[in-house]
N, C-alpha and C positions, 0 to 999 in steps of 0.2 A: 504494500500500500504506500507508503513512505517512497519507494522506487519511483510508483507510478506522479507521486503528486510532482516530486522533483524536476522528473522529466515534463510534467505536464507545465513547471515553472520554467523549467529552459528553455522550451517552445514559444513560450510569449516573451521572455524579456529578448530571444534570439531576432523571431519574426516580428517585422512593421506591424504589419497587418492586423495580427490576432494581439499584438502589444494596445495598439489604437483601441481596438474592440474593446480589447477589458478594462483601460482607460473610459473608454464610455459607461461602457456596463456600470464599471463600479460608481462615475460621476452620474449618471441618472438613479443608482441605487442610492446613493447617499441624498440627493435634493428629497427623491421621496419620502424618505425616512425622516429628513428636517419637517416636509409639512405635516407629514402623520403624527410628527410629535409634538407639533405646534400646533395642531388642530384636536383631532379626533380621539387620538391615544394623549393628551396630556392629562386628565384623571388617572389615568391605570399609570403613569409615572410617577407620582407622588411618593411611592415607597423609594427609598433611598439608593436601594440596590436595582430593581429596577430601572432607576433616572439612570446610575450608572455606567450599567450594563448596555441599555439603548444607545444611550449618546459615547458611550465608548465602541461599540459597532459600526455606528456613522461616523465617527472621526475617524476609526481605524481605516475607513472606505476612501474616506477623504484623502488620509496620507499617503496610502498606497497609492491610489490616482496621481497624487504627486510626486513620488518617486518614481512612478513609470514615465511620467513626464521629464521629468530631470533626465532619466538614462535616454528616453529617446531623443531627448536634444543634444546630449553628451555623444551619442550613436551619429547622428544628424551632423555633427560638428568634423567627426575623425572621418565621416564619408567624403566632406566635403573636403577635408583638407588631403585628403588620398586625391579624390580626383582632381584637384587646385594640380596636387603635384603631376599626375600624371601629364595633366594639360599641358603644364608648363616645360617638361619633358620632354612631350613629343614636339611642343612648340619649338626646343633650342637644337632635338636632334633631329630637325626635317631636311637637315643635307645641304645646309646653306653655307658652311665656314666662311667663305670668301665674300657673302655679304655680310657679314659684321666686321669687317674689319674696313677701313678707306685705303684711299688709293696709296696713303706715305707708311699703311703699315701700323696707324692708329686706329685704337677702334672709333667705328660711326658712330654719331649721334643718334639715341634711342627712336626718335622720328625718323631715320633716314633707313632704318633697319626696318626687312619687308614684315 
């Protein structure tokens, strides 16, 4: 069981997609559970342990949503700077030597460079 839930957590912090999803999931679980407890269910919260235990569920929901947030912008950040480099890369090795450099053997001016 413990195996399965693991892998079931590798799978979302790994993939966008199902990351986003439970980012949602858990951000629309959490808003309901604020109006449920602001509305309908706030008598049955008056016991101590109860109030709790509710509003420590929705918070829990809360924070997790922002944690998966945080890693997929952290995710978001190192893609982008992988393909910044790659760009750049293929940009300096596309076979030009001879045009960065001028005619006295200095190099060209970043504008004059194709």
């Amino acid at each position: 069981m413990l195996r399965t839930i693991i892998l079931i957590t590798r799978g979302i912090l790994q993939e966008a997609r199902s990351r986003r999803g439970a980012m949602s999931i858990l951000l629309v679980a959490a808003l309901l559970m604020i109006a449920a407890g602001s509305t309908f269910l706030a008598p049955d919260l008056v016991v101590p342990f109860r109030f709790l235990l509710y509003w420590g569920i929705c918070g829990w929901f809360t924070l997790t949503a922002l944690l998966l947030a945080l890693w997929d912008m952290i995710l978001l950040r190192i893609a982008a700077r992988r393909e910044r480099r790659a760009l750049e890369k293929t940009m300096l090795d596309d076979g030009h030597p001879a045009d960065t450099t001028a005619k006295n053997g200095a190099a060209a001016p970043p504008h004059d460079r194709p």
